[in-house]
mmJSON file of the N, C-alpha and C atoms, coordinates in Angstrom:
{"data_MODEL":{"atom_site":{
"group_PDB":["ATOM","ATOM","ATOM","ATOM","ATOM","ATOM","ATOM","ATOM","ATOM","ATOM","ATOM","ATOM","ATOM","ATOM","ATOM","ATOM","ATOM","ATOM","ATOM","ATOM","ATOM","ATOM","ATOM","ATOM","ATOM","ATOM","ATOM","ATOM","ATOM","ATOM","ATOM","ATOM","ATOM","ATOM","ATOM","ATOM","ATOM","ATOM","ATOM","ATOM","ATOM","ATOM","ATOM","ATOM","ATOM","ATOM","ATOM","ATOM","ATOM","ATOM","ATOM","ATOM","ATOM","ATOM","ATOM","ATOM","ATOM","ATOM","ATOM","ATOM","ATOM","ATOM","ATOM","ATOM","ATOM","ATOM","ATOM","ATOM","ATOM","ATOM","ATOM","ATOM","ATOM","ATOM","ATOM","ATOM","ATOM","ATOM","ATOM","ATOM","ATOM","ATOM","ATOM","ATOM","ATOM","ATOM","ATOM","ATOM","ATOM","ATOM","ATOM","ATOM","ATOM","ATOM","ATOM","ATOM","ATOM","ATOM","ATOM","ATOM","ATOM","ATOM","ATOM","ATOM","ATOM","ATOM","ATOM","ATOM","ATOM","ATOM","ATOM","ATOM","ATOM","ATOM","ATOM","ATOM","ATOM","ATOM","ATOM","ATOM","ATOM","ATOM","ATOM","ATOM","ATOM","ATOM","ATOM","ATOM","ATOM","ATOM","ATOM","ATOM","ATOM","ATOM","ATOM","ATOM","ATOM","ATOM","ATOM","ATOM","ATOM","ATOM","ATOM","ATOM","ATOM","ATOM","ATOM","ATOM","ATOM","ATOM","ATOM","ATOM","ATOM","ATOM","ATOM","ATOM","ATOM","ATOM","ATOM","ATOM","ATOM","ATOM","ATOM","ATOM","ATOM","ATOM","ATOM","ATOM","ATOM","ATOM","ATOM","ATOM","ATOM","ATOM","ATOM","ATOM","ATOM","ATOM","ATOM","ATOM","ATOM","ATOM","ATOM","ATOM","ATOM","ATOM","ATOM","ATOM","ATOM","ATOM","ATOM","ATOM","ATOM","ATOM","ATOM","ATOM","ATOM","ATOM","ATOM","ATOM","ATOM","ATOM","ATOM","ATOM","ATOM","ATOM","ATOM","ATOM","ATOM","ATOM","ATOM","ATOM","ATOM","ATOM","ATOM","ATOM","ATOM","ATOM","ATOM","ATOM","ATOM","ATOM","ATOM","ATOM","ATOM","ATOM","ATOM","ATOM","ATOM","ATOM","ATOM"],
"id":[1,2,3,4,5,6,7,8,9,10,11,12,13,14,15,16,17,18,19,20,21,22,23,24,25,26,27,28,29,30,31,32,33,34,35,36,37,38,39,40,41,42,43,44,45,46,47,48,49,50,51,52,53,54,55,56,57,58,59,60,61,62,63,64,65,66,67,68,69,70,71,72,73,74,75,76,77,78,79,80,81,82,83,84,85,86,87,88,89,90,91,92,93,94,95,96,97,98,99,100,101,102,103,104,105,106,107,108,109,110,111,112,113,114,115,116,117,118,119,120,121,122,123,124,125,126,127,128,129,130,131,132,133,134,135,136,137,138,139,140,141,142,143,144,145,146,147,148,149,150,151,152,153,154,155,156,157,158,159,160,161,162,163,164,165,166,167,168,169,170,171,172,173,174,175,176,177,178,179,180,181,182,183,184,185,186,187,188,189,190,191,192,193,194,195,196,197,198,199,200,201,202,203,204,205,206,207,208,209,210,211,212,213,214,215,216,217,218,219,220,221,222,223,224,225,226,227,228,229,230,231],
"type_symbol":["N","C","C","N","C","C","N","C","C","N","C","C","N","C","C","N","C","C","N","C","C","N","C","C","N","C","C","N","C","C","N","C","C","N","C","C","N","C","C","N","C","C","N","C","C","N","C","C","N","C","C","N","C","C","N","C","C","N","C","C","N","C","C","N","C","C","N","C","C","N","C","C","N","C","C","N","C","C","N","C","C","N","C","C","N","C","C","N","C","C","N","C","C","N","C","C","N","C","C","N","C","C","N","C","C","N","C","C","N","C","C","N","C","C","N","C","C","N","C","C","N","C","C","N","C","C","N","C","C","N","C","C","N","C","C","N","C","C","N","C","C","N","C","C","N","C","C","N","C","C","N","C","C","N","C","C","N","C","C","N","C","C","N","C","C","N","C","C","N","C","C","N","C","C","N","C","C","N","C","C","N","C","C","N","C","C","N","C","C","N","C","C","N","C","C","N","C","C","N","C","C","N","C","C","N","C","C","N","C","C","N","C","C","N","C","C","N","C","C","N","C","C","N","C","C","N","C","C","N","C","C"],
"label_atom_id":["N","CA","C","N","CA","C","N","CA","C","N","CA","C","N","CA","C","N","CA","C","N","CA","C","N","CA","C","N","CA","C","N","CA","C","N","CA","C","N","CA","C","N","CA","C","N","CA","C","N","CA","C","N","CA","C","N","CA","C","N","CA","C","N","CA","C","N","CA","C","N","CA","C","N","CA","C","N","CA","C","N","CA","C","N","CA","C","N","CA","C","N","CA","C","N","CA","C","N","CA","C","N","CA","C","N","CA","C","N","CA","C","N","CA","C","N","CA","C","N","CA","C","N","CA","C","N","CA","C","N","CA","C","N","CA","C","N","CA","C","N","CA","C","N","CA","C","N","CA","C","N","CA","C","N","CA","C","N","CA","C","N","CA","C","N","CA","C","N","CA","C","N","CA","C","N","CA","C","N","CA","C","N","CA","C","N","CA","C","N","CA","C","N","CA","C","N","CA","C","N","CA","C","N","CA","C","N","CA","C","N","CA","C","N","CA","C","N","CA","C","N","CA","C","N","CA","C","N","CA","C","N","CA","C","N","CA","C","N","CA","C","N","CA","C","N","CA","C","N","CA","C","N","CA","C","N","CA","C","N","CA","C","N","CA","C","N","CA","C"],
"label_alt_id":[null,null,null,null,null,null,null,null,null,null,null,null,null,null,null,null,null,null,null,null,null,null,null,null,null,null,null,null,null,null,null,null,null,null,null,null,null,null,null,null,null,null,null,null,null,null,null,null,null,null,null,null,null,null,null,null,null,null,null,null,null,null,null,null,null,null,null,null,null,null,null,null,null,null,null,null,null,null,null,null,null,null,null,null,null,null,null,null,null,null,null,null,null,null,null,null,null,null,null,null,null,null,null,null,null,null,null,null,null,null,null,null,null,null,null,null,null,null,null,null,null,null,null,null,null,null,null,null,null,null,null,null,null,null,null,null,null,null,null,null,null,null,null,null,null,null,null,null,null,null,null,null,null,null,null,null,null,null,null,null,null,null,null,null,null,null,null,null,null,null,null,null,null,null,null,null,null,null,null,null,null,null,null,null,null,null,null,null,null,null,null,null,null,null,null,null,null,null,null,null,null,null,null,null,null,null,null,null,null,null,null,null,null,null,null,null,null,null,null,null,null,null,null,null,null,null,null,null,null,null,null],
"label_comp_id":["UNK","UNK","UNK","UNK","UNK","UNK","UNK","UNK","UNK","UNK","UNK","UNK","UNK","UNK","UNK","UNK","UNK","UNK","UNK","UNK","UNK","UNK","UNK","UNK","UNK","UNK","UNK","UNK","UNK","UNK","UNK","UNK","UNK","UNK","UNK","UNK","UNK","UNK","UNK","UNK","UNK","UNK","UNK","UNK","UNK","UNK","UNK","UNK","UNK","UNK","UNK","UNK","UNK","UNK","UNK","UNK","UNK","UNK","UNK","UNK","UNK","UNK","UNK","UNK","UNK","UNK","UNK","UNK","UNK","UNK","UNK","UNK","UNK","UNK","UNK","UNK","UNK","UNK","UNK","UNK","UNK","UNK","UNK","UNK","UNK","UNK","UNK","UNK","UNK","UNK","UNK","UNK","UNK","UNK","UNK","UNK","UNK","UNK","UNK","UNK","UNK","UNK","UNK","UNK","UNK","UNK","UNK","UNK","UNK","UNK","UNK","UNK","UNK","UNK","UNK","UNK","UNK","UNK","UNK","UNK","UNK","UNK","UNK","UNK","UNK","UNK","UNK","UNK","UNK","UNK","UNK","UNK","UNK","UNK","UNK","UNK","UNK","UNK","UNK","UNK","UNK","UNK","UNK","UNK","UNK","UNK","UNK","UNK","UNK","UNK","UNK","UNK","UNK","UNK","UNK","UNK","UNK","UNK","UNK","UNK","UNK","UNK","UNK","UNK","UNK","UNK","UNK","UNK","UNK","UNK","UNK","UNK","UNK","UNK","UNK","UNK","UNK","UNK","UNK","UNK","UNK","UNK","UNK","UNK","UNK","UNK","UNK","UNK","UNK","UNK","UNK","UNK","UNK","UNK","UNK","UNK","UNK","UNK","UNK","UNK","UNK","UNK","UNK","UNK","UNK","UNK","UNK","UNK","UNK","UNK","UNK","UNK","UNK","UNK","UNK","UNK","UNK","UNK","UNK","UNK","UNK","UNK","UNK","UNK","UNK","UNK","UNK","UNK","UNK","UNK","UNK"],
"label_asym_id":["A","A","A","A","A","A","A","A","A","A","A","A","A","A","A","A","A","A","A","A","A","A","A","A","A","A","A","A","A","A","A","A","A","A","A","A","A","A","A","A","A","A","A","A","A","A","A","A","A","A","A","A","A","A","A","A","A","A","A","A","A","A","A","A","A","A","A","A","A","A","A","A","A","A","A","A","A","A","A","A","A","A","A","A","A","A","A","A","A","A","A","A","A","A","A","A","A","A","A","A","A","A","A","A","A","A","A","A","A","A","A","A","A","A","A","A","A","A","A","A","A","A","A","A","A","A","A","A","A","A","A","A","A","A","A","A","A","A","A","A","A","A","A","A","A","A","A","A","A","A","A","A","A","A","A","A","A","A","A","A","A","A","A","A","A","A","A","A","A","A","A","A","A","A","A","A","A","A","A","A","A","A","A","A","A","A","A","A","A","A","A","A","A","A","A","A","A","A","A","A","A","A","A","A","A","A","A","A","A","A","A","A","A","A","A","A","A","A","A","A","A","A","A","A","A","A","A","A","A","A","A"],
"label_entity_id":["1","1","1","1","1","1","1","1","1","1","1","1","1","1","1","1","1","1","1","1","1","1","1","1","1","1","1","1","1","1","1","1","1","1","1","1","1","1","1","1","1","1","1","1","1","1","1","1","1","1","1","1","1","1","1","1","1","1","1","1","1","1","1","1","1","1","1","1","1","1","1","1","1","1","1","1","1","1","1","1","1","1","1","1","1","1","1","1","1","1","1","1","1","1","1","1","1","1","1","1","1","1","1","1","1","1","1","1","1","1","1","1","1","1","1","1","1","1","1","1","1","1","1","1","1","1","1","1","1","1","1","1","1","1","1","1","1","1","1","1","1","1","1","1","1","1","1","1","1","1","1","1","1","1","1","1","1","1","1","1","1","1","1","1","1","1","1","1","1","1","1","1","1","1","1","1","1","1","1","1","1","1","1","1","1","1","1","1","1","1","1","1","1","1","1","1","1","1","1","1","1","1","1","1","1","1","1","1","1","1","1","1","1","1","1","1","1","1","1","1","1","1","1","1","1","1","1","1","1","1","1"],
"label_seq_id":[1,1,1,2,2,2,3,3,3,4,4,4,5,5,5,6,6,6,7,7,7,8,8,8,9,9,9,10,10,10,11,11,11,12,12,12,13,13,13,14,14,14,15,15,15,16,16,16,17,17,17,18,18,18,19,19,19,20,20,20,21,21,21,22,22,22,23,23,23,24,24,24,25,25,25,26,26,26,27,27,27,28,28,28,29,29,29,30,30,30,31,31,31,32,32,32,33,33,33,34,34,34,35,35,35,36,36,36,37,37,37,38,38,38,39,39,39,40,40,40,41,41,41,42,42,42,43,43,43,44,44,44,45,45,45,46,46,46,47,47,47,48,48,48,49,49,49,50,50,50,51,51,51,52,52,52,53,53,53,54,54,54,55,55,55,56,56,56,57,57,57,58,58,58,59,59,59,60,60,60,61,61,61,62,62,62,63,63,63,64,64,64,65,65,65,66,66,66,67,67,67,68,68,68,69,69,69,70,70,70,71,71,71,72,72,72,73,73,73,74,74,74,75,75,75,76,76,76,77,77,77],
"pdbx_PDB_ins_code":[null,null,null,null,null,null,null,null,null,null,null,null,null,null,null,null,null,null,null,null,null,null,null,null,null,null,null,null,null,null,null,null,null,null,null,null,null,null,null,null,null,null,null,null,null,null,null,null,null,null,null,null,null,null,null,null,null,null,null,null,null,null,null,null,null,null,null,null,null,null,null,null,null,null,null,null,null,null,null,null,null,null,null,null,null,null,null,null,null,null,null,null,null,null,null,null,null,null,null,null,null,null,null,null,null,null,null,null,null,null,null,null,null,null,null,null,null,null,null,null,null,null,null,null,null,null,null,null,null,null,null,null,null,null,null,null,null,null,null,null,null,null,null,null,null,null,null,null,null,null,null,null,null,null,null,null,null,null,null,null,null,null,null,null,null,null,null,null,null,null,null,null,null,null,null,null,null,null,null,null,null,null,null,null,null,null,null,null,null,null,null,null,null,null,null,null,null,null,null,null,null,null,null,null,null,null,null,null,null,null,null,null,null,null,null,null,null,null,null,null,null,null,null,null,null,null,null,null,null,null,null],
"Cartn_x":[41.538,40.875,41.801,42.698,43.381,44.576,44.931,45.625,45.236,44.224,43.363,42.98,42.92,43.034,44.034,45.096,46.814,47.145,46.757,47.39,46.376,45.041,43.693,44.716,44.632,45.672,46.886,47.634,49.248,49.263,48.18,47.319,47.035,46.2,45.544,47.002,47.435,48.565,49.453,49.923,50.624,49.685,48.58,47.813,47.805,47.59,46.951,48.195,49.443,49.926,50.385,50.459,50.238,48.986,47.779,46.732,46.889,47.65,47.785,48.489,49.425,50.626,49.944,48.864,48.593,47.794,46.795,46.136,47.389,48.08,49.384,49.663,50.054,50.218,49.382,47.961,47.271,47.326,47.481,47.646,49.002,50.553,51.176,51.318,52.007,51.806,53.5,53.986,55.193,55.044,55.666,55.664,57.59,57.944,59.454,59.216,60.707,60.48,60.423,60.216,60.189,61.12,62.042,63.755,64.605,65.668,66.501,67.76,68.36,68.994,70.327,71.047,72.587,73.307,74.688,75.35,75.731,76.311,76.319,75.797,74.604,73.353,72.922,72.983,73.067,74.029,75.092,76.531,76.058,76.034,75.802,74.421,73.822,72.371,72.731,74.02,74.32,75.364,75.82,77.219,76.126,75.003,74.523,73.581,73.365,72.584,73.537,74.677,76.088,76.256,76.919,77.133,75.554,74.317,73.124,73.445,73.831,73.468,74.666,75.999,77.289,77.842,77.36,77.036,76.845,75.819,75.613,76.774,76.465,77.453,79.094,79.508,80.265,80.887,79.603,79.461,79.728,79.146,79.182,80.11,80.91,82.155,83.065,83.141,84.288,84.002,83.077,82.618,82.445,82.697,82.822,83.887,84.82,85.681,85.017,84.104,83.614,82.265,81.713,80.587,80.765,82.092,82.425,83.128,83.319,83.78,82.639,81.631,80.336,80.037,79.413,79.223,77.588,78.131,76.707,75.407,74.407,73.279,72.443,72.505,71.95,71.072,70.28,69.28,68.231,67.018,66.18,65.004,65.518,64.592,63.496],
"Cartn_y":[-19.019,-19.271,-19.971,-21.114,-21.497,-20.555,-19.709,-18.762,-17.52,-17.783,-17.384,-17.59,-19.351,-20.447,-20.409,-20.433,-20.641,-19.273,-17.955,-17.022,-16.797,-17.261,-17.634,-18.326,-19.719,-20.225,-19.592,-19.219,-19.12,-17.78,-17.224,-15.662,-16.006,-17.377,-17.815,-18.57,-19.38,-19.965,-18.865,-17.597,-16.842,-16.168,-16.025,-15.118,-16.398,-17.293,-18.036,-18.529,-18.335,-18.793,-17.793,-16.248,-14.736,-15.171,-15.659,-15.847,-16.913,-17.775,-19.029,-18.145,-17.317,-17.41,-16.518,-15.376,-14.446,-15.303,-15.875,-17.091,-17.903,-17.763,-19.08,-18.011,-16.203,-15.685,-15.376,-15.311,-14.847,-15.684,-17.392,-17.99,-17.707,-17.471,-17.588,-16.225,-16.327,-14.804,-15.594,-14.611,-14.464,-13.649,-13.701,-13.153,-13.18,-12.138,-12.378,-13.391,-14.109,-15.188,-15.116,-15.865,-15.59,-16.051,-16.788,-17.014,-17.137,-16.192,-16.178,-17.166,-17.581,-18.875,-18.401,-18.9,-18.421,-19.232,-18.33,-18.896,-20.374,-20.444,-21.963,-22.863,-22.87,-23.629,-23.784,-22.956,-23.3,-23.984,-23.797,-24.776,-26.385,-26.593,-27.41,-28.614,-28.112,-28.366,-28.304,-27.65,-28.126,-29.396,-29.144,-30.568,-31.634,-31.622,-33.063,-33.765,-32.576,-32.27,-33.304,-32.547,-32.892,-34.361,-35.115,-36.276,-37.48,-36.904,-37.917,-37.844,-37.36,-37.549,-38.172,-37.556,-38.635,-39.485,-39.713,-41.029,-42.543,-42.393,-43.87,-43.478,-42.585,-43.023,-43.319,-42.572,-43.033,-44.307,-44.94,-46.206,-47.368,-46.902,-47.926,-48.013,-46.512,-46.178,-46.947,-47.029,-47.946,-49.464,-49.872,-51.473,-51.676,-50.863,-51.489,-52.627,-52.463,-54.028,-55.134,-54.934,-56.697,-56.578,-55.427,-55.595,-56.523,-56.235,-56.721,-58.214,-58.691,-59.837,-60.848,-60.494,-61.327,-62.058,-63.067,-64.153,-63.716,-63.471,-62.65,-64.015,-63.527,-64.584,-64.719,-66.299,-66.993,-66.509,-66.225,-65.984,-67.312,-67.218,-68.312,-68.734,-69.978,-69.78,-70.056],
"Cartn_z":[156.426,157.679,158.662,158.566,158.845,159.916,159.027,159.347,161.017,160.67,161.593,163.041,162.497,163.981,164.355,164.102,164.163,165.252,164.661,165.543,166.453,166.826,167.517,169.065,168.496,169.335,170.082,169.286,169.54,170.801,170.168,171.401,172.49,172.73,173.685,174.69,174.046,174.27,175.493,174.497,175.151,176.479,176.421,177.651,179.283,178.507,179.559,180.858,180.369,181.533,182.397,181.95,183.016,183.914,183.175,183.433,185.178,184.721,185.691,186.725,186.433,187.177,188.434,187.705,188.864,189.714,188.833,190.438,191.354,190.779,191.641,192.637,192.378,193.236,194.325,194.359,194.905,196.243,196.361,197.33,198.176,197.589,198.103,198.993,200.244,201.05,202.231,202.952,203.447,204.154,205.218,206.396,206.93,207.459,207.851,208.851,208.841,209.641,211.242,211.864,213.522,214.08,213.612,214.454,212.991,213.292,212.772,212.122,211.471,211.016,210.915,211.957,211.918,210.603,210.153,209.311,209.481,211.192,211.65,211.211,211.308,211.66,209.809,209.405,207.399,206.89,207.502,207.455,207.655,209.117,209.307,208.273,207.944,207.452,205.804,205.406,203.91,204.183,204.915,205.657,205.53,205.956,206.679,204.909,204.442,202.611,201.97,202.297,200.894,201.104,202.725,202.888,202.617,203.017,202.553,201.195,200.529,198.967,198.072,198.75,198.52,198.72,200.266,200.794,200.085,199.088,198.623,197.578,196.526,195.384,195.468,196.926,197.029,197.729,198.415,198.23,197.193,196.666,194.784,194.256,194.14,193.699,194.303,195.657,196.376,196.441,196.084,196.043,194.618,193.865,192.22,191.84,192.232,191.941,192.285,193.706,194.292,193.212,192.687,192.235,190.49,190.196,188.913,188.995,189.897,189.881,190.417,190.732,191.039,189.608,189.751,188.602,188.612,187.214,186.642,186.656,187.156,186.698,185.336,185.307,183.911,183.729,183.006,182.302,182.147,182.751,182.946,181.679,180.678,179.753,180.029],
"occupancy":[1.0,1.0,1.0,1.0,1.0,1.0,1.0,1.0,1.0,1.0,1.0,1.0,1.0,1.0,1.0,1.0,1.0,1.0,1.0,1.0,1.0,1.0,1.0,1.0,1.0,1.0,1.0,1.0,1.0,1.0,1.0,1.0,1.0,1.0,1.0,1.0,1.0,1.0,1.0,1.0,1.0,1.0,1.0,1.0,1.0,1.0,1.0,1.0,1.0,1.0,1.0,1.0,1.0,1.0,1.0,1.0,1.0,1.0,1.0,1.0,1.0,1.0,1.0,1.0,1.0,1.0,1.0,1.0,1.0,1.0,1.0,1.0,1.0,1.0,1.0,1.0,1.0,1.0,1.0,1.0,1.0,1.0,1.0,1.0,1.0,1.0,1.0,1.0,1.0,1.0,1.0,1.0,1.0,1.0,1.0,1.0,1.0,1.0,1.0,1.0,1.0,1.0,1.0,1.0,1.0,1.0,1.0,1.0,1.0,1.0,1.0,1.0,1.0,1.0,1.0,1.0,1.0,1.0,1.0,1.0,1.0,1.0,1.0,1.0,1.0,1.0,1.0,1.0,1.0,1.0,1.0,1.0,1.0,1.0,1.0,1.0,1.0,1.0,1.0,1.0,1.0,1.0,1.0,1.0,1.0,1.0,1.0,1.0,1.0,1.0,1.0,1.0,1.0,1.0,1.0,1.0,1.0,1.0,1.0,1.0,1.0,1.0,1.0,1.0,1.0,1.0,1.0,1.0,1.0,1.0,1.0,1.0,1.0,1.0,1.0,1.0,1.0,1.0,1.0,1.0,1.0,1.0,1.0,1.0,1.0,1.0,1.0,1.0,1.0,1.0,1.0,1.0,1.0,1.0,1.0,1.0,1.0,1.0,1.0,1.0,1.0,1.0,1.0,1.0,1.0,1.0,1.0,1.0,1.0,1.0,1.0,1.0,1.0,1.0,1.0,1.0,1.0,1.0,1.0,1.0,1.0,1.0,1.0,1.0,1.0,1.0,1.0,1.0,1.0,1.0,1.0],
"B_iso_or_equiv":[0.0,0.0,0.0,0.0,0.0,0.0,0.0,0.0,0.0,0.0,0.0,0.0,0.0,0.0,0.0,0.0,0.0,0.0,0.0,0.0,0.0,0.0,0.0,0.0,0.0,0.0,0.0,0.0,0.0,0.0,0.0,0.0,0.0,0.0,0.0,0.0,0.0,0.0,0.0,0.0,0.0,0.0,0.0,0.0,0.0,0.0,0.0,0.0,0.0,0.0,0.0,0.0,0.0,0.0,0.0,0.0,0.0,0.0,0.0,0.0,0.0,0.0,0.0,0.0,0.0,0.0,0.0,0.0,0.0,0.0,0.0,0.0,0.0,0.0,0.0,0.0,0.0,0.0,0.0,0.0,0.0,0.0,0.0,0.0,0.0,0.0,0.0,0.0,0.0,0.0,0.0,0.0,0.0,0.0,0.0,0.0,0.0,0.0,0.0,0.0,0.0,0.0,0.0,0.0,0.0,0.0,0.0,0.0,0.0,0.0,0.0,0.0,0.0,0.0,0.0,0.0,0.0,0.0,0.0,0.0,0.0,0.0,0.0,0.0,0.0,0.0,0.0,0.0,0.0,0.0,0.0,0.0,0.0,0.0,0.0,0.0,0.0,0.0,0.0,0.0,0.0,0.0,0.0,0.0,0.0,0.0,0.0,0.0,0.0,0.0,0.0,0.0,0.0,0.0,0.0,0.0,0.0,0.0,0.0,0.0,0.0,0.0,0.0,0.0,0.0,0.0,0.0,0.0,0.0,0.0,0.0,0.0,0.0,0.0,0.0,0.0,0.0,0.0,0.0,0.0,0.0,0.0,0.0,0.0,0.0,0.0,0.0,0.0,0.0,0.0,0.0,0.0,0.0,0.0,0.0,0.0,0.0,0.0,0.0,0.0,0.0,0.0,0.0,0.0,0.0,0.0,0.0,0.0,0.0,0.0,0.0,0.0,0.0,0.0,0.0,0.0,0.0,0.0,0.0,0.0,0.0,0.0,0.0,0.0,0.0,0.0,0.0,0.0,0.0,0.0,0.0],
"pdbx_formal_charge":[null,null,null,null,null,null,null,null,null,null,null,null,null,null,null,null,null,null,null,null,null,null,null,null,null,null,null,null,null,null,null,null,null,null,null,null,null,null,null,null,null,null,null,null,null,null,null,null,null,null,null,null,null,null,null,null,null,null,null,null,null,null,null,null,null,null,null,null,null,null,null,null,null,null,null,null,null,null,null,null,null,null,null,null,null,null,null,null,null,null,null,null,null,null,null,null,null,null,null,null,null,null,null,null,null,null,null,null,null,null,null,null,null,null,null,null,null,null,null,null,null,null,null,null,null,null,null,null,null,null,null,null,null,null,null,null,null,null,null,null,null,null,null,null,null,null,null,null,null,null,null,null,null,null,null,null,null,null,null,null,null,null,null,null,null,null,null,null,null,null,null,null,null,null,null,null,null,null,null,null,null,null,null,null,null,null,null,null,null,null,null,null,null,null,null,null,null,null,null,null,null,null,null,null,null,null,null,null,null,null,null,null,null,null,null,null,null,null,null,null,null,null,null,null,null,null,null,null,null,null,null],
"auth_seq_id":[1,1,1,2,2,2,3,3,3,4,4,4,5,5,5,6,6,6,7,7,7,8,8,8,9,9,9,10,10,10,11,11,11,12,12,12,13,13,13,14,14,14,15,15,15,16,16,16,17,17,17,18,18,18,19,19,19,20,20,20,21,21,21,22,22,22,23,23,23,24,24,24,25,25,25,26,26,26,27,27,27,28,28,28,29,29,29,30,30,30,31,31,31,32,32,32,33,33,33,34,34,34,35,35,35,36,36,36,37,37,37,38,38,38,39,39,39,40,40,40,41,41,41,42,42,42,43,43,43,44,44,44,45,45,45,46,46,46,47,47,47,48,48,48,49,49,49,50,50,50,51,51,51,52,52,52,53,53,53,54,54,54,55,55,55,56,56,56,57,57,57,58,58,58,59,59,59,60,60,60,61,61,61,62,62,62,63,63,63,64,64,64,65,65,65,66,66,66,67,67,67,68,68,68,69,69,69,70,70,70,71,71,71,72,72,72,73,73,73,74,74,74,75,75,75,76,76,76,77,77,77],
"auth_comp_id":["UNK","UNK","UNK","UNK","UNK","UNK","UNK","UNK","UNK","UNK","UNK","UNK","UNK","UNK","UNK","UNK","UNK","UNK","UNK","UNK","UNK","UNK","UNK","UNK","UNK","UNK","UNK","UNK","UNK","UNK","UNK","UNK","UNK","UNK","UNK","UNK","UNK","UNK","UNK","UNK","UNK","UNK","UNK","UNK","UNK","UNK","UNK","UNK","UNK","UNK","UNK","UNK","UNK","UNK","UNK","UNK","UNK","UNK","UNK","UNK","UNK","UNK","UNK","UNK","UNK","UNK","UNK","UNK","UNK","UNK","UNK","UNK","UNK","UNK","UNK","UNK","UNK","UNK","UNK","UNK","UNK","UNK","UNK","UNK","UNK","UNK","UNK","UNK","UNK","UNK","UNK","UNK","UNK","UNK","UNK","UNK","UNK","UNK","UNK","UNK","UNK","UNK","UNK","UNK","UNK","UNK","UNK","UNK","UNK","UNK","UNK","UNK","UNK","UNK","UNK","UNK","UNK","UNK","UNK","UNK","UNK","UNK","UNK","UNK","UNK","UNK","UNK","UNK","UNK","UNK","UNK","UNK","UNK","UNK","UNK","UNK","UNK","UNK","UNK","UNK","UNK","UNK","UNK","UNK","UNK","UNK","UNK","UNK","UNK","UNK","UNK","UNK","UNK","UNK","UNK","UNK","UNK","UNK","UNK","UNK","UNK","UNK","UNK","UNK","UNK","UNK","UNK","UNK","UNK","UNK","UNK","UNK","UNK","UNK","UNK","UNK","UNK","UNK","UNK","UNK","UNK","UNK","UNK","UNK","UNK","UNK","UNK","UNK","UNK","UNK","UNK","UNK","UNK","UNK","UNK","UNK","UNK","UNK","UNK","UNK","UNK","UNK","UNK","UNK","UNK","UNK","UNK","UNK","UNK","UNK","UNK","UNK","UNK","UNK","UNK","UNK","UNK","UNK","UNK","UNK","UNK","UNK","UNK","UNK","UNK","UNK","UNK","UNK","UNK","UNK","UNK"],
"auth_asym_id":["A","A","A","A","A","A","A","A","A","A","A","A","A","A","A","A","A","A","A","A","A","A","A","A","A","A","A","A","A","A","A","A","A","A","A","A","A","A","A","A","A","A","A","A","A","A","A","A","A","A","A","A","A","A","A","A","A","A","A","A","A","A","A","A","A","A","A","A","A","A","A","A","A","A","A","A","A","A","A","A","A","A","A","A","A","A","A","A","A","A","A","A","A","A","A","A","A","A","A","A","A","A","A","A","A","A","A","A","A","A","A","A","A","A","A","A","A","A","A","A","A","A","A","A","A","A","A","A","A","A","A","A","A","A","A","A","A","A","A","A","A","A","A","A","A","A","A","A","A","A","A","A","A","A","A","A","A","A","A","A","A","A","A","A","A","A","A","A","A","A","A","A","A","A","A","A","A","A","A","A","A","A","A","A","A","A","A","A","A","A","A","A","A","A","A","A","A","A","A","A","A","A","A","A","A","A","A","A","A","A","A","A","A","A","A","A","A","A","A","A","A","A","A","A","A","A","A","A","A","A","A"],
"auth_atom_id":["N","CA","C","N","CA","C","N","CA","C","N","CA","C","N","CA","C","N","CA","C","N","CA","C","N","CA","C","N","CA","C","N","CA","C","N","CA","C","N","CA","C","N","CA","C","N","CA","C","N","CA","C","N","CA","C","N","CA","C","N","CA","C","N","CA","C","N","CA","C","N","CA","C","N","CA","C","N","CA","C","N","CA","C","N","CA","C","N","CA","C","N","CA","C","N","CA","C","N","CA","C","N","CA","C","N","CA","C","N","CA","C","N","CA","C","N","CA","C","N","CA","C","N","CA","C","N","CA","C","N","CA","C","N","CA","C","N","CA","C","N","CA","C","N","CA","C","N","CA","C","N","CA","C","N","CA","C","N","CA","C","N","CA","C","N","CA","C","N","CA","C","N","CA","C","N","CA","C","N","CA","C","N","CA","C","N","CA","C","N","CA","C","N","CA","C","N","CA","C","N","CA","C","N","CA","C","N","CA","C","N","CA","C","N","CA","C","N","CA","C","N","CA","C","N","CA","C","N","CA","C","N","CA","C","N","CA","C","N","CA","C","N","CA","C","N","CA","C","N","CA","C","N","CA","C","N","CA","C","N","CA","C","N","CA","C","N","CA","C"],
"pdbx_PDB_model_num":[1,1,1,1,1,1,1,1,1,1,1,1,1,1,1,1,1,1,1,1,1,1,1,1,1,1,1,1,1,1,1,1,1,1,1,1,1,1,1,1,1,1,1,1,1,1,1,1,1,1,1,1,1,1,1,1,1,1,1,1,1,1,1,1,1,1,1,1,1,1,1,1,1,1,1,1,1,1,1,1,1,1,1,1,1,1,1,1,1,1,1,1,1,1,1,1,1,1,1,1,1,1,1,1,1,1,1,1,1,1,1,1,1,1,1,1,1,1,1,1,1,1,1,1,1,1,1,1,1,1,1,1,1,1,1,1,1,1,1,1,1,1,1,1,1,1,1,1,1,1,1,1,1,1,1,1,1,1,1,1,1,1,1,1,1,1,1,1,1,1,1,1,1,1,1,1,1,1,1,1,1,1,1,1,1,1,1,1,1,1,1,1,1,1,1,1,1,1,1,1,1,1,1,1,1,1,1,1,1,1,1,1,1,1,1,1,1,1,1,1,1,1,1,1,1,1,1,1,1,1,1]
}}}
C-alpha cells in the first residue's frame, strides 16, 4: 500500500507545477514595445548598472588597510 502512496504523490508532485505554470501564463501578455531602445542608450544604462554595484566594493577594497588598523572594540561583559 505504501508503495502506492509514494508513486500517488511523486504523480501529483510531477503534474502540479505544468499545472501552476499554465495559470502563471495566462496573466502574463506582451505587446511590442512603443519606443525603441538604441544600442547607446543600453550602453549607457549597463555603464551606470556596472559602476552602482562596484562602486561600494570597491570602496572597501581600497580602505581595507585603515579598516585593519582600527583598534578593535572590547567586548562588554
Amino acid at each position: 500500500m505504501s508503495v502506492l502512496w509514494k508513486m500517488s504523490c511523486i504523480s501529483v508532485a510531477m503534474i502540479r507545477p505544468n499545472r501552476i505554470l499554465k495559470e502563471t501564463r495566462s496573466w502574463i501578455y506582451s505587446k511590442p514595445p512603443k519606443n525603441r531602445i538604441g544600442a547607446g542608450q543600453s550602453f549607457f544604462v549597463m555603464c551606470v548598472f556596472a559602476v552602482a554595484m562596484l562602486t561600494p566594493a570597491a570602496w572597501i577594497l581600497h580602505h581595507l588597510p585603515e579598516y585593519r588598523q582600527r583598534p578593535h572594540p572590547t567586548p562588554k561583559s
